[in-house]
N, C-alpha and C positions, 0 to 999 in steps of 0.2 A: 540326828542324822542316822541314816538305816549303816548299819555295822558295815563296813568294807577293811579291808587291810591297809596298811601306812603307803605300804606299795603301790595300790592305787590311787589315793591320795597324789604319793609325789608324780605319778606317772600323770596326771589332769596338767600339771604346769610342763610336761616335758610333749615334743611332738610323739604324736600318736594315732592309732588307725584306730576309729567310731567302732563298735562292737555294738550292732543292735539287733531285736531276737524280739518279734511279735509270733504268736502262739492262737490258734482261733481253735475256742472248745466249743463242739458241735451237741445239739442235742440229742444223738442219739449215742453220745458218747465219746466219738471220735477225733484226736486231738492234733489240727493238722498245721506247720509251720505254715506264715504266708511271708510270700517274696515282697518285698516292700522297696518304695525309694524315695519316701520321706515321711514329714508329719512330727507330730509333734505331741505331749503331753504339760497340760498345763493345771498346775496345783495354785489354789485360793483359798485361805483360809474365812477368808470373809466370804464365801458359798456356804450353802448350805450342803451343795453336792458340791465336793472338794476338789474333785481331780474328774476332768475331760481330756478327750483325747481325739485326734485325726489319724489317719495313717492312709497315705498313699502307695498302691499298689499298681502295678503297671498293665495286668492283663486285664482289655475291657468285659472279656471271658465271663469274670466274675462276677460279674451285675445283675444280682438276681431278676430270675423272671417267672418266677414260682414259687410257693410259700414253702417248696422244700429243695429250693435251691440252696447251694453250701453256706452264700453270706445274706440268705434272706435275714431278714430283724424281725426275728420269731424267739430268741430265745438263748441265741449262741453269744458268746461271748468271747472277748481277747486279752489278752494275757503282754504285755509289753516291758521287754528290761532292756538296757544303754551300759553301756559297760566301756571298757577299755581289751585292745591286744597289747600285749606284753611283745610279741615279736619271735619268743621263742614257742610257740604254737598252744601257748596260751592264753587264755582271758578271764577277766574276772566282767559279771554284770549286777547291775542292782535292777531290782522291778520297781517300774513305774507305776504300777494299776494294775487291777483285773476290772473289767469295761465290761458292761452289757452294749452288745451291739445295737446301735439306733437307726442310723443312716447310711445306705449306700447307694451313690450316686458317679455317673462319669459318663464320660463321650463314649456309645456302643461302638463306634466301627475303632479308632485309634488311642482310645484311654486318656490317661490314667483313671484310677475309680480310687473315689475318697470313701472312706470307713469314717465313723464317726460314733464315740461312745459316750457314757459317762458311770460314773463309779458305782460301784454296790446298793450305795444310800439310794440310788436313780429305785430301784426295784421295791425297796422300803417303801418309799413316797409317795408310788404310785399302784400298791398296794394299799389303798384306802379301806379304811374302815364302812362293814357295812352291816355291822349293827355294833350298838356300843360297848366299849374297851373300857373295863376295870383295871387300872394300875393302880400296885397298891406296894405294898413290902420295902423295899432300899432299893436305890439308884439303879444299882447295876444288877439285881433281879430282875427289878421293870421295864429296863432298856433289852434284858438279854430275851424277856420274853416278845416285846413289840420285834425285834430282829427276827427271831430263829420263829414268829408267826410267818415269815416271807422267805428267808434265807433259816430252811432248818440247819444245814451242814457248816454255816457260818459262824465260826469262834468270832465270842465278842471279849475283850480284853482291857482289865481296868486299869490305872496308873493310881488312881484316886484311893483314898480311904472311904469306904463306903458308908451310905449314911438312911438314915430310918425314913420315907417319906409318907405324907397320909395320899387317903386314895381318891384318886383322879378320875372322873369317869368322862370319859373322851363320845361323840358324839358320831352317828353314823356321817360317810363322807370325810371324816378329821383327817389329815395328814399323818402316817404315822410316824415318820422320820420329822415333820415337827415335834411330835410328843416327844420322842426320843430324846431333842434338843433343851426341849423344856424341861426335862426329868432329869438329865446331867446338871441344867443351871442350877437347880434346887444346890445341888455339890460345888460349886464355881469351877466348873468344868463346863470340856465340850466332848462333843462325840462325830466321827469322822470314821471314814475307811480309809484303811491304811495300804501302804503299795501292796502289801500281801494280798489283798481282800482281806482281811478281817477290819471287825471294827473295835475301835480304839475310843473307850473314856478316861479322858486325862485333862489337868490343869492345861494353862500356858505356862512354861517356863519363865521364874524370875529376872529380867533382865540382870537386874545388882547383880545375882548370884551365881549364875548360871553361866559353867565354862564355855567359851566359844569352843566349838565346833571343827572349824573349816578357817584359816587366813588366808584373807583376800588381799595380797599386797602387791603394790608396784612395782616396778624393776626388773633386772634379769632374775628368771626362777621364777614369777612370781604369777600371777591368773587375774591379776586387775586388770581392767581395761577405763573404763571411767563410769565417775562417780557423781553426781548431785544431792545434795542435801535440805530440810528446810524443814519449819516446826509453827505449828498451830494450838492454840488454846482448845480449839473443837473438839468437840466429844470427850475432854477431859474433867473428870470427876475427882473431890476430893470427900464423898460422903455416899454411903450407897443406904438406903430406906429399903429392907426385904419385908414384906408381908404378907401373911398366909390369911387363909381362912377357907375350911372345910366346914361346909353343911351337911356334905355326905357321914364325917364323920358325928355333927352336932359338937364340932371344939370352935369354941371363940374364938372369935379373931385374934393374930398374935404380929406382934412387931419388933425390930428392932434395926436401929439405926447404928453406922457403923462408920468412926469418919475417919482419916488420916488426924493423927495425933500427934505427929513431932513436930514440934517447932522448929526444926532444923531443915525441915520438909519443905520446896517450892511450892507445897502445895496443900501446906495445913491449913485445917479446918478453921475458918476466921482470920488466919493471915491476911497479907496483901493479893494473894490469890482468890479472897473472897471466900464464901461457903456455893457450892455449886453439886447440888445433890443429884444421885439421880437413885431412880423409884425401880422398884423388880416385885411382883407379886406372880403368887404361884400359889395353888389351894396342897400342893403337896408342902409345903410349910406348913407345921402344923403346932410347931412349939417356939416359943422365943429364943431356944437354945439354937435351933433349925436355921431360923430366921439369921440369927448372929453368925452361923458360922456361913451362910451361904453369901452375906454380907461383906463379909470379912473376906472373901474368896476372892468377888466380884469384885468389891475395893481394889484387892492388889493389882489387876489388871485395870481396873478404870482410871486410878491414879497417874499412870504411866507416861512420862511426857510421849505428846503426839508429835514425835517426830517421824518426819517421810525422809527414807532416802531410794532413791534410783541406782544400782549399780550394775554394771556389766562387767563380768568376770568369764574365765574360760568355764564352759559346761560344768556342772558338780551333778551327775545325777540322784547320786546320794543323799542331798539338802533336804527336808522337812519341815515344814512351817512352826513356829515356833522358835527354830535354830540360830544360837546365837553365831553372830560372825563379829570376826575381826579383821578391822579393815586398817588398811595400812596407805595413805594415798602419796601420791608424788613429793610431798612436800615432808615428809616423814609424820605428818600428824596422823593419829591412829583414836580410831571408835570403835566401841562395840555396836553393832547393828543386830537386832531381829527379825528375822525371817517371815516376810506374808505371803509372798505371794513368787512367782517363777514357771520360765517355761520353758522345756525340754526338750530340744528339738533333736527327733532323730535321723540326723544326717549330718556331716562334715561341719555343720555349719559353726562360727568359732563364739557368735555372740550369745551371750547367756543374761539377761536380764532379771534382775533379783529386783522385788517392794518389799520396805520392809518396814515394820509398823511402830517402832522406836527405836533410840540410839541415845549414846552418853559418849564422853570422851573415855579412852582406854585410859588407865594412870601406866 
């Protein structure tokens, strides 16, 4: 969850006035608020571009009509945080994004005009490769170089222990925020922009392990609204197969398989769960060791019961994908839930809808 104070926290479950603050940076430097009266930001971890964004504005003024008009989609971008008023003339906000502006559209004589962006990774992506890219050295050397080829002034920031990868030679046309994606997997990580704009290489958070966050509970005080639940076998893994092989470098092909081993596990390897593998190769594997620990990585998150749940709680702008929550529902029974998916809405509005990609009972 992005760092806020307790204050703000308890102030989410008590009535309160929306505090929202969209920011448009212009290219030729100039950094100008815009009056806004709604919209929304929505984060997905299952994108590959993580966080989009709307925002409606009211003057149809602004509808560009020339490639150096203020909100033409040449190159400016917006800046979006949601916060709380305290009442005594202050506030606190968190940020949602930094957006490259894409779309702008609206009715010319009476408005409103819809803004329409998407996250940092948008600029990576579509900065294709036009002649071929050598990635070579560790994770988070090769991802910071594929970045700051597009985004120089963009800190990239790791969470991960960094790891040796062999070298990769990507093709003209290649995606380069694919490569990115694929350069993290080698580590069992992922890479994402984060509300700051910078980008972020980190695991997923251990569900077992990993303190909740945020309580989602019922009753007076509390930011539930309602909850559903429900669990699938699908796309659950109890064995992950990594495999390399670099010709660039002339090293052997290398393997190594990595399965859930407790017995005490729903989901060990030859249990009643069955064996249910799944395959990951990458020519940046380049040793068994590699193979194993990237394995091992993937495993933790594959293993994971696929549980879905639906909840609606009061707004948290705060929230993060990965975030463990603790939920609390009417009947006093309580889960832990992790964080996928959610969307932001900037205005009054009270529903806040959370996916979230597994759950256990709390003890």
């Amino acid at each position: 969850m992005y760092p806020v104070t307790e204050r703000f926290l308890a102030r989410l479950a008590e009535s309160h006035r929306v505090a929202t603050e969209v920011t448009l940076f212009l290219t030729d430097g100039r950094v100008v608020p815009l009056e806004h009266i709604g919209g929304s930001v929505t984060v997905d971890r299952s994108q590959a571009i993580r966080r989009t964004c709307t925002v409606t504005v009211p003057d149809p003024a602004l509808i560009p009509r020339t490639p150096t008009d203020q909100l033409a989609v040449y190159g400016s971008r917006i800046r979006i945080a949601r916060g709380v008023e305290y009442g005594d003339g202050t506030k606190e906000l968190v940020p949602l994004g930094v957006f490259r502006l894409d779309d702008v559209s609206g009715d010319v004589n009476d408005g409103p005009v819809t803004l329409s962006g998407k996250d940092l990774a948008a600029v990576i992506t579509d900065d294709r490769f036009t002649q071929p890219w050598t990635s070579k050295g560790t994770v988070v050397g090769a991802i910071t170089a594929i970045v700051q080829r597009s985004l120089a002034d963009t800190a990239v920031t790791a969470t991960i222990e960094d790891a040796v990868i062999g070298t990769r030679v990507y093709d003209v046309e290649a995606d380069p925020w694919a490569a990115c994606v694929e350069i993290a997997a080698a580590a069992g990580a992922t890479v994402y922009a984060n509300p700051d704009g910078q980008i972020v290489i980190a695991t997923l958070p251990d569900l077992a392990t990993a303190e909740p966050v945020w309580e989602v509970a019922a009753g007076e005080g509390g930011v539930y609204i309602k909850a559903s639940r429900g669990m699938s076998s699908a796309n659950v893994f109890n064995g992950v197969l990594a495999r390399g092989e670099n010709t660039a470098e002339d090293v052997a092909p290398v393997a190594a398989l990595v399965v859930d081993s407790d017995p005490g596990s729903p989901t060990y390897w030859g249990g009643p769960f069955g064996r249910r593998p799944m395959f990951y190769s990458s020519s940046t594997l380049t040793s068994t060791a590699a193979c194993q620990t990237a394995a091992a990585l993937k495993l933790a998150e594959a293993k994971a019961p696929n549980s879905s749940g639906d909840i609606s709680s009061l707004p948290n702008p705060a929230l993060e994908p990965g975030d463990v929550l603790r939920v609390v529902h009417p009947d006093g029974s309580r889960e832990l839930h992790q964080v996928s998916a959610f969307t932001v809405p900037l205005d009054e509005s009270g529903d806040f809808p959370i996916s979230t990609i597994s759950a256990k009972e709390d003890a």
